[in-house]
DRENKESE-873051 format. One record per residue (C-alpha): x, y, z. Coordinates in steps of 0.001 Angstrom, whole numbers, padded with zeros to 6 digits, m for minus. Example, Ala and Ser with C-alpha at 12.3 -4.5 7.8 and 13.67 -1.06 7.14 Angstrom:
site east = 012300	north = m004500	up = 007800;
site east = 013670	north = m001060	up = 007140;
***
This chain:
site east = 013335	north = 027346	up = 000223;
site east = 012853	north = 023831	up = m001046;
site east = 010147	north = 023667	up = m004232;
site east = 007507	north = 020624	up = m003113;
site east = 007209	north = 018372	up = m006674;
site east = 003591	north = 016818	up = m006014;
site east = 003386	north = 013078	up = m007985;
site east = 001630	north = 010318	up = m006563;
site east = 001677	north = 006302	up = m005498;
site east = m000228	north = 007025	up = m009147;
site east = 001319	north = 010150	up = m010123;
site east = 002769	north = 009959	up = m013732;
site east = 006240	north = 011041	up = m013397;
site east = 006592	north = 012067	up = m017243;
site east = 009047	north = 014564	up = m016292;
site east = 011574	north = 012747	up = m015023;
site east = 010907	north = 010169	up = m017617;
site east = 011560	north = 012893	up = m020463;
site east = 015039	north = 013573	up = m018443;
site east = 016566	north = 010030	up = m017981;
site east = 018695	north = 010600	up = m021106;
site east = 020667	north = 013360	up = m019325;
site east = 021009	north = 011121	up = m016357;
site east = 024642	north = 010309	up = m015685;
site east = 025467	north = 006219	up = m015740;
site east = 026140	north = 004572	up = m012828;
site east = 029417	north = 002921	up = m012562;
site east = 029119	north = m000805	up = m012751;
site east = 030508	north = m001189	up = m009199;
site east = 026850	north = 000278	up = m008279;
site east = 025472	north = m002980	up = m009703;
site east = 028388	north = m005130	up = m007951;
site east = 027493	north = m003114	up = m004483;
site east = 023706	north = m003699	up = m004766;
site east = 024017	north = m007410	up = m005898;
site east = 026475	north = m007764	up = m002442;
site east = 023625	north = m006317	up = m000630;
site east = 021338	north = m008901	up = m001927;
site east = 023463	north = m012173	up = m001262;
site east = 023749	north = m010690	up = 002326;
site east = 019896	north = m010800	up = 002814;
site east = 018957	north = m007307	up = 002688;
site east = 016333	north = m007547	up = m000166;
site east = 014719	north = m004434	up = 001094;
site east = 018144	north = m002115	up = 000774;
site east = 018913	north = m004128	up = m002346;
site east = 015564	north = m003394	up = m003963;
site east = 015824	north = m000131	up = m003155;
site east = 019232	north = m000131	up = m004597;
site east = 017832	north = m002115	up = m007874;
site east = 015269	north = 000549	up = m008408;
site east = 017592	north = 003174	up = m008736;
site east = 019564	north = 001460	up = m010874;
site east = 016899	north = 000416	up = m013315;
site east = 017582	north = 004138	up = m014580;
site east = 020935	north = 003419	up = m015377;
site east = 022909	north = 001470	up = m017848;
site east = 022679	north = m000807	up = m015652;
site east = 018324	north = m001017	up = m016415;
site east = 017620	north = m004223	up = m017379;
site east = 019994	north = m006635	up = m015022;
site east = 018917	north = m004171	up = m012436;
site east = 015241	north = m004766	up = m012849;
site east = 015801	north = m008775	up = m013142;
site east = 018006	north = m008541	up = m009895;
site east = 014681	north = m006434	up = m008195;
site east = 012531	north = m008923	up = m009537;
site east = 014768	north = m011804	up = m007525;
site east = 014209	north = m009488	up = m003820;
site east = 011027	north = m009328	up = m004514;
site east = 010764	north = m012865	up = m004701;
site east = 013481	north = m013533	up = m001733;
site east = 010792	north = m011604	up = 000031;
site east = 007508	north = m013686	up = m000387;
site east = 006077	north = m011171	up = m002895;
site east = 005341	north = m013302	up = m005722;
site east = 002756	north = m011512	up = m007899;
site east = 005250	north = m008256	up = m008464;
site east = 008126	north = m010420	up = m009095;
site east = 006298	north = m012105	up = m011728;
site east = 004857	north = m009380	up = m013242;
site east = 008895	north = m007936	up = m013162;
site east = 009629	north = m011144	up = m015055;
site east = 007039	north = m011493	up = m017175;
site east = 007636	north = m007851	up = m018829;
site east = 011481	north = m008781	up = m019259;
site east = 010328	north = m011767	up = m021313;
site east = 008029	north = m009621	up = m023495;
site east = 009830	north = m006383	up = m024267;
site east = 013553	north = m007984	up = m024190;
site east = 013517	north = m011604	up = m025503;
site east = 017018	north = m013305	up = m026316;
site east = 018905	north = m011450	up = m023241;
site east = 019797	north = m013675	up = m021031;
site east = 017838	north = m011812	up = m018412;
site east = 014824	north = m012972	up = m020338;
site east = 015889	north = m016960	up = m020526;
site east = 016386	north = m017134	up = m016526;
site east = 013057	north = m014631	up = m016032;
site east = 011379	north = m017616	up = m018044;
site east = 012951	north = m020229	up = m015678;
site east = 011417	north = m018913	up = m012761;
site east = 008131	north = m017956	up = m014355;
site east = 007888	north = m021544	up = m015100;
site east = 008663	north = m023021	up = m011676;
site east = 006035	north = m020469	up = m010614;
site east = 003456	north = m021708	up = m012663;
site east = 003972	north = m025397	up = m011183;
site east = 003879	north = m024062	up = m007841;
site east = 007270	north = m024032	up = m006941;
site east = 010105	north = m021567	up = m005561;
site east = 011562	north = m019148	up = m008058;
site east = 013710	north = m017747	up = m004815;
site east = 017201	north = m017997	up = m005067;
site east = 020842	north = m016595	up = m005814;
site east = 021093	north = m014575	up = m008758;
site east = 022696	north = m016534	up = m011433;
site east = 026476	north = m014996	up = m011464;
site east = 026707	north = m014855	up = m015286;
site east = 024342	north = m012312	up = m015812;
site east = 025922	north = m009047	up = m017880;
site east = 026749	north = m006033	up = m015722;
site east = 025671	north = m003427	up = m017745;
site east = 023099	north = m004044	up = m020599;
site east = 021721	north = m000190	up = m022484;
site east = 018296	north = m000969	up = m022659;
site east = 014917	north = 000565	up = m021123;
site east = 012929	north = m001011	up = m017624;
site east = 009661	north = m000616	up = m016582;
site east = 007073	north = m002921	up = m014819;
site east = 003923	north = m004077	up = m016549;
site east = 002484	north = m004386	up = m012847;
site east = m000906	north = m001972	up = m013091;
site east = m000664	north = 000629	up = m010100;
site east = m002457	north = 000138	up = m006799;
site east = m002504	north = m003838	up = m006692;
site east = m002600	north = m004101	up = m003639;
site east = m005865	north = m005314	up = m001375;
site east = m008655	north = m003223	up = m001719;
site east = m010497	north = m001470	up = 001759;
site east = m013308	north = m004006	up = 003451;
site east = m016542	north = m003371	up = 002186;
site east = m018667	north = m000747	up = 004016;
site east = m021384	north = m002426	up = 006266;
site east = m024685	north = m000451	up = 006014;
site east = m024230	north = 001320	up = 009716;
site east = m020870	north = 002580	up = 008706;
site east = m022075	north = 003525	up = 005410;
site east = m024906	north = 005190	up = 006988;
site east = m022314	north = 007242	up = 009551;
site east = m020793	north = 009218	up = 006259;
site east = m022022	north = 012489	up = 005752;
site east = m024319	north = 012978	up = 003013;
site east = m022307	north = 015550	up = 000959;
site east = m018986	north = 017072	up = 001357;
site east = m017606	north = 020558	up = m000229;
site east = m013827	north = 020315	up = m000778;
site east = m011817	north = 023815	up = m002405;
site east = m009188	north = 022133	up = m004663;
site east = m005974	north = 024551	up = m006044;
site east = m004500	north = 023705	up = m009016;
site east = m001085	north = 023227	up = m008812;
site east = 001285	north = 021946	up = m011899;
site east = m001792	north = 020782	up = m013276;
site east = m002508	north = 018663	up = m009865;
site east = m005699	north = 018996	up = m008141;
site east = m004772	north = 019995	up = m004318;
site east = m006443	north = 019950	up = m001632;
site east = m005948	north = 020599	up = 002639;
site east = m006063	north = 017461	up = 004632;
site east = m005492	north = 016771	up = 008148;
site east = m003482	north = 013118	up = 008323;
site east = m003018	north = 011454	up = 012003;
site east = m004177	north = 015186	up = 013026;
site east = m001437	north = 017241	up = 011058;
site east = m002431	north = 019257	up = 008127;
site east = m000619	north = 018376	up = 004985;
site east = m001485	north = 019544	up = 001344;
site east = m002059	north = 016098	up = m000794;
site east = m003433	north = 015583	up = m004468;
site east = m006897	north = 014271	up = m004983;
site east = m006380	north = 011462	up = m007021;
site east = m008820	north = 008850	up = m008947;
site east = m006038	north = 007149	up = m009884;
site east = m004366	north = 005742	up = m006439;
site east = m005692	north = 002800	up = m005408;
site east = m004837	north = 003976	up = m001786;
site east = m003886	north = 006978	up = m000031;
site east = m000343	north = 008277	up = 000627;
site east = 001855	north = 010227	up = 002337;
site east = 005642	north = 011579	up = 001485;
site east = 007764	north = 011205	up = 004346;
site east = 010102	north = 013525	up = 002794;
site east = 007719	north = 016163	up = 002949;
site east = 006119	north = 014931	up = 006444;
site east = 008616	north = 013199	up = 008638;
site east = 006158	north = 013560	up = 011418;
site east = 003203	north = 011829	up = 010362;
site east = 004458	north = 008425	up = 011475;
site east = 006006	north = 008015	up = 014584;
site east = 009520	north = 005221	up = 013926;
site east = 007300	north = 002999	up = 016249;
site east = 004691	north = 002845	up = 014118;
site east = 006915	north = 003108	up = 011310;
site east = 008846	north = m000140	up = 012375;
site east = 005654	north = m002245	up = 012894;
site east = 004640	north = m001461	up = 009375;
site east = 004510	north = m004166	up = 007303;
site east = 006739	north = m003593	up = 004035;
site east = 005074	north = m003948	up = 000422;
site east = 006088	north = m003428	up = m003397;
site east = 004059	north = m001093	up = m005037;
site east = 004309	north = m000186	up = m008704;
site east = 005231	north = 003300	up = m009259;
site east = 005798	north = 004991	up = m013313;
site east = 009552	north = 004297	up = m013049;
site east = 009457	north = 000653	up = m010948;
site east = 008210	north = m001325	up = m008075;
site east = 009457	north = 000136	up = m004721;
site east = 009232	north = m000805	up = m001330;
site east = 006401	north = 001205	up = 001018;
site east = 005247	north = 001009	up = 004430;
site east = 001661	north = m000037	up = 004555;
site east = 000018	north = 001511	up = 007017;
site east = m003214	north = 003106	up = 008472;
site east = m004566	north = 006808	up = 008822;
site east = m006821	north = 009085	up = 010195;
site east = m007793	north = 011106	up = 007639;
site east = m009921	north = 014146	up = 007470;
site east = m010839	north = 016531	up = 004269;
site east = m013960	north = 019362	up = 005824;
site east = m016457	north = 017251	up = 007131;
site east = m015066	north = 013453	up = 005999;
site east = m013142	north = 011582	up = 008636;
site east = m011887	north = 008357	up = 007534;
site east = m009444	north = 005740	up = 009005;
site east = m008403	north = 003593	up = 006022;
site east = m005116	north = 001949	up = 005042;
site east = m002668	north = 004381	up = 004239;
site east = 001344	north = 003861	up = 002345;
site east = 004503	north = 005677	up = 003408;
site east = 007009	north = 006624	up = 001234;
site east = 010582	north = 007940	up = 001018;
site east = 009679	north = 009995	up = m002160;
site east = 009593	north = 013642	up = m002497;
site east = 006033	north = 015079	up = m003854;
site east = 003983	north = 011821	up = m003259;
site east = 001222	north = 012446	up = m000608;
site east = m002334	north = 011531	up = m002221;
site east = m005860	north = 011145	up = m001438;
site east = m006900	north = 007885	up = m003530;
site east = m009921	north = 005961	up = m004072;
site east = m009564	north = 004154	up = m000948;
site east = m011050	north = 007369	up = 001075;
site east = m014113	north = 008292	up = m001469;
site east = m014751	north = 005721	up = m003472;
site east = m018298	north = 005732	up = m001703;
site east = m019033	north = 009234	up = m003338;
site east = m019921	north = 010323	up = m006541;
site east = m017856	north = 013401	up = m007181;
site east = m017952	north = 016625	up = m008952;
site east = m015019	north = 018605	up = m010043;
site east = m014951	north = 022545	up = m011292;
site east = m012748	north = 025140	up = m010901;
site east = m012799	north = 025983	up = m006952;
site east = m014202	north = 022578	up = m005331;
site east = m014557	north = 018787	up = m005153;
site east = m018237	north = 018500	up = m004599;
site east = m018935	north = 014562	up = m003177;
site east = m021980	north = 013509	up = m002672;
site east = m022917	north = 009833	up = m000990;
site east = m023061	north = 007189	up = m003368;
site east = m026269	north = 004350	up = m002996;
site east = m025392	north = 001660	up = m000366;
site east = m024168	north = m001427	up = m002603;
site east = m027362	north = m003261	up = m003741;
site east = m029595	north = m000941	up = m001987;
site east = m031712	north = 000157	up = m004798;
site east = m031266	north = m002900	up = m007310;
site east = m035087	north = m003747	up = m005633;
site east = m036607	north = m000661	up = m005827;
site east = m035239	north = m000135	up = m009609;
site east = m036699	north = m003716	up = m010660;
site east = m039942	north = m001949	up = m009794;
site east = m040337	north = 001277	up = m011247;
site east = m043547	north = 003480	up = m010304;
site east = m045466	north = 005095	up = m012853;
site east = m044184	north = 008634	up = m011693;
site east = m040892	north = 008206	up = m012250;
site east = m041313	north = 006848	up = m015336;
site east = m043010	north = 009737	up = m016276;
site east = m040464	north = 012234	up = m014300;
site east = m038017	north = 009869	up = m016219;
site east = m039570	north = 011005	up = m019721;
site east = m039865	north = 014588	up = m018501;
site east = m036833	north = 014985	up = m017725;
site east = m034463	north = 017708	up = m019833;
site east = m031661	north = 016645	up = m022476;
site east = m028405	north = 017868	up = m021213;
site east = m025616	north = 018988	up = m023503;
site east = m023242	north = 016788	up = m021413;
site east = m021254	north = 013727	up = m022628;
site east = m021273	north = 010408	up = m020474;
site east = m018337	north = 008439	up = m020915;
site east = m018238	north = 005283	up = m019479;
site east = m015862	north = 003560	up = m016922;
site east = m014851	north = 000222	up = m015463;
site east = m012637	north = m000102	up = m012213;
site east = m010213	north = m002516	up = m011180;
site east = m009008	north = m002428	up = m008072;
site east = m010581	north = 000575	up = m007526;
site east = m008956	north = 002187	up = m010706;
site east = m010794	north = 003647	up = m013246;
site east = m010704	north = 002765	up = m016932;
site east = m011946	north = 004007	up = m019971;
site east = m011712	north = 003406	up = m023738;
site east = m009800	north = 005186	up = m025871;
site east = m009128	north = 005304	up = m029670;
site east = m005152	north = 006737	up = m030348;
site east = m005010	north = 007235	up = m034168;
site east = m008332	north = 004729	up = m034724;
site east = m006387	north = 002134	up = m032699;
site east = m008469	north = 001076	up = m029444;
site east = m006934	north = 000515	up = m026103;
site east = m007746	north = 001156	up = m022416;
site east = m006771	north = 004295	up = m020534;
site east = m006784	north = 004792	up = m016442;
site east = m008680	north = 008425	up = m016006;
site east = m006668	north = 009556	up = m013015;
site east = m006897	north = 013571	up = m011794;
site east = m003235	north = 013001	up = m010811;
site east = m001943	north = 012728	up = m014147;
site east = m000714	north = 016152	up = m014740;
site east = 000057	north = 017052	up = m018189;
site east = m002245	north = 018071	up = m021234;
site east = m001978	north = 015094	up = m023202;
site east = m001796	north = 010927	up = m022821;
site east = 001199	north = 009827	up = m020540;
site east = 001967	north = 005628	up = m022012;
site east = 004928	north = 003677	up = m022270;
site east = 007603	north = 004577	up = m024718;
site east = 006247	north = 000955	up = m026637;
site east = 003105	north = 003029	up = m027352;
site east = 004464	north = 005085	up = m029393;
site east = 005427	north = 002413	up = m032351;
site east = 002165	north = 000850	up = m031454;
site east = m000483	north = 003792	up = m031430;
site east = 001998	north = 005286	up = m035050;
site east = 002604	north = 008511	up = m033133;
site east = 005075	north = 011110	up = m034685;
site east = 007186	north = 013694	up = m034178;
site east = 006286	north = 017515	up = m034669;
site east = 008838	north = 020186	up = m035220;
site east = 009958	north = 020782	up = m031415;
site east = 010604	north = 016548	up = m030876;
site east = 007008	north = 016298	up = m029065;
site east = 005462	north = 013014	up = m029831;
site east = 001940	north = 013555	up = m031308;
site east = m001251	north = 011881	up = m031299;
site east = m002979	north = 013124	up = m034692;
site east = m006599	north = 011911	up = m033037;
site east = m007421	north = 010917	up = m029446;
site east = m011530	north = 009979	up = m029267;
site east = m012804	north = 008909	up = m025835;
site east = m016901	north = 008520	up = m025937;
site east = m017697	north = 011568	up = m028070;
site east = m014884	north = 013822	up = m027188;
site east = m012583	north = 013741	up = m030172;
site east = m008925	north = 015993	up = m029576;
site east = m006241	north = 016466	up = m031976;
site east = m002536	north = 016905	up = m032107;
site east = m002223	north = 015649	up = m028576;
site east = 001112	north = 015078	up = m026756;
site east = 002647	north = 011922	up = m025311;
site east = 004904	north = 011962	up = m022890;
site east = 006622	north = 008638	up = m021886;
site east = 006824	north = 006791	up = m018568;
site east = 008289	north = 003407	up = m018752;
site east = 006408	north = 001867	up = m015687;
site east = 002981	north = 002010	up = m017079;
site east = 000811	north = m000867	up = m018592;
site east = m002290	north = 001161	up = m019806;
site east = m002004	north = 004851	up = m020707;
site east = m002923	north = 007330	up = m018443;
site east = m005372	north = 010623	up = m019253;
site east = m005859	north = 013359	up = m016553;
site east = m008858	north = 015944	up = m016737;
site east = m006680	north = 018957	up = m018242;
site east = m006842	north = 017361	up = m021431;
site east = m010556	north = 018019	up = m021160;
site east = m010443	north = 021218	up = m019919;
site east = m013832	north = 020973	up = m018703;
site east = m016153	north = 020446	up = m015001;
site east = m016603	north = 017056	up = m014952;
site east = m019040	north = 014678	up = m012475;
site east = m018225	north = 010979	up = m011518;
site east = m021329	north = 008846	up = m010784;
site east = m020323	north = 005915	up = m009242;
site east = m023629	north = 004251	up = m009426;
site east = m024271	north = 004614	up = m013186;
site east = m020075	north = 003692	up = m014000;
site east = m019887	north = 007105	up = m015966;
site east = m018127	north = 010260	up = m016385;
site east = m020225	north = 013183	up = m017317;
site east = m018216	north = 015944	up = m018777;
site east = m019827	north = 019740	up = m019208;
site east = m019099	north = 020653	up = m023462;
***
């Protein structure tokens, strides 16, 4: 019986980051077979082909070639992003000098779509990534007050904890599928791997076709929309199919209205304030709140502010006294940070007696942990933290931008 491996469209793969060094190489007539696929047209197979290749010898002319399909395909913003991380972590290739060329005809406003120069080496030994954050993609419409009134006050979810994943029983397009809740996917998705049935090849072939970032590269998804139901929440929201083993998610596209609790048996959400509904009435406190205000009971709880963008949460962090920005996402599964392998120069982590890369102090808010793991995973731009690394009930309050986590 086939083992499910749950990641997500935010899922830190560290895993199979840890294992690309036992990867075989790829020939270099992989390369020449996926560049013929791209001077025939078919930027989607090529890309796919690209991707793959990107964890090869063949990384870094393999991620310049994706870079050119995405652009061959209209997708400007994750081409440049492709680009603009070749420039930065692997100036003097001549990758790098053409990446600049088209970065600069895309800051003018012209084309960077075209052949891929010929001369370009087959097979250079260096590391790829994208520096493209996860989940850029367009957020949900805003709620209009009758549809935000429709959603039901609070909702009781039981979570299992699987390989460190939060899971929890949905019913998709009226099927029942185990997905991972997950505060760090912009949107919600489903493996078509592990449910070929969700999608009809109708709707599948209407789909429009996206990049979206994943830890190990941009691939291409189907962007599509769901019916989604978890106990008493039904949502329809905009939903991504992929061809990845392990990746179906709940993300912040379905309950990003809610503040949310997390313990040990449940996701607890409860309705967040309608956007702008209370900024009048808390211009103009009354004199018994103020005083229910001051009566109010300390709590031996820290707060621990956050930020989104594009609906993804963000924290600050101190690694080793250096500050930097973290994504708190509940799909990140291991005990420690999860950052790109350039993180580990820059935040002066080292090496304990088993090979582990260490952390000697990790400080977010008031929570100070030491001799944490890293684990690499080359597609990230800011470091990812999950909540095992807490190991503590936490509450999100989406009102007040804070994480409240029980000592």
């Amino acid at each position: 019986m086939r083992t499910r491996r749950v990641a997500s469209v935010s899922l830190c793969l560290w895993l199979a980051a840890a294992l690309l060094a036992f990867l075989p190489v790829i020939a270099a007539d992989s390369l020449s077979s996926a560049i013929s696929q791209y001077e025939k047209k078919d930027y989607v197979g090529a890309a796919i082909a690209f991707r793959k290749l990107s964890q090869s010898a063949d990384r870094i002319t393999a991620t310049y070639y994706l870079a050119l399909c995405y652009q061959q395909m209209r997708q400007d913003a994750p081409a440049a992003d492709l680009f603009r991380y070749i420039c930065k972590y692997y100036p003097g290739t001549p990758e790098a000098k053409h990446a600049a060329d088209y970065l600069k005809q895309l800051s003018t406003g012209g084309s960077a779509a075209g052949s891929a120069n010929s001369s370009a080496p087959a097979a250079l030994n260096v590391a790829t990534g994208n520096a493209q954050r996860k989940g850029d993609q367009d957020s949900e419409p805003v709620l209009t007050r009758a549809e935000w009134e429709a959603l039901p006050a609070r909702v009781r979810i039981p979570i299992a904890r699987e390989h460190g994943h939060l899971m929890v029983n949905a019913k998709i397009n009226g099927k029942f599928c185990k997905v991972a809740f997950d505060t760090g996917a912009t949107i919600s998705g489903i493996s078509l791997f592990d449910y070929p049935d969700i999608l009809s090849q109708d709707e599948l072939d209407k789909a429009k076709t996206v990049p979206v970032s994943r830890p190990h590269g941009v691939v291409p998804v189907k962007d599509c929309v769901a019916t989604i139901t978890l106990q008493d929440l039904t949502r329809k929201v905009r939903f991504l199919a992929l061809n990845e083993e392990g990746v179906s998610v709940i993300g912040q596209n379905f309950f990003k209205d809610y503040n949310y609790e997390i313990d040990d048996f449940y996701v607890r959400l409860t309705k967040a304030p309608f956007p702008g509904a209370e900024a009048a009435a808390s211009a103009k406190p009354t004199a018994s709140a103020a005083q229910g205000a001051a009566r109010a009971p300390k709590t031996d709880k820290y707060s621990v502010p956050f930020e989104t963008s594009h609906d993804v949460m963000f924290i600050n962090i101190e690694i080793n006294g250096i500050k930097t920005k973290a994504c708190f996402d509940t799909g990140c599964a291991p005990d420690g940070i999860v950052c790109h392998p350039s993180y580990f120069d820059k935040m002066k982590l080292h090496l304990d007696n088993d090979g582990n890369a260490i952390a000697d102090r990790l400080v977010i808010g008031h929570i100070i942990k030491t001799n944490v793991k890293a684990y690499p995973a080359a597609g990230l731009e800011y470091p990812l933290l999950g909540p095992k690394i807490f190991g503590r009930p936490f509450k999100v309050d989406q009102k007040e931008k804070v994480i409240r986590f029980d000592w």
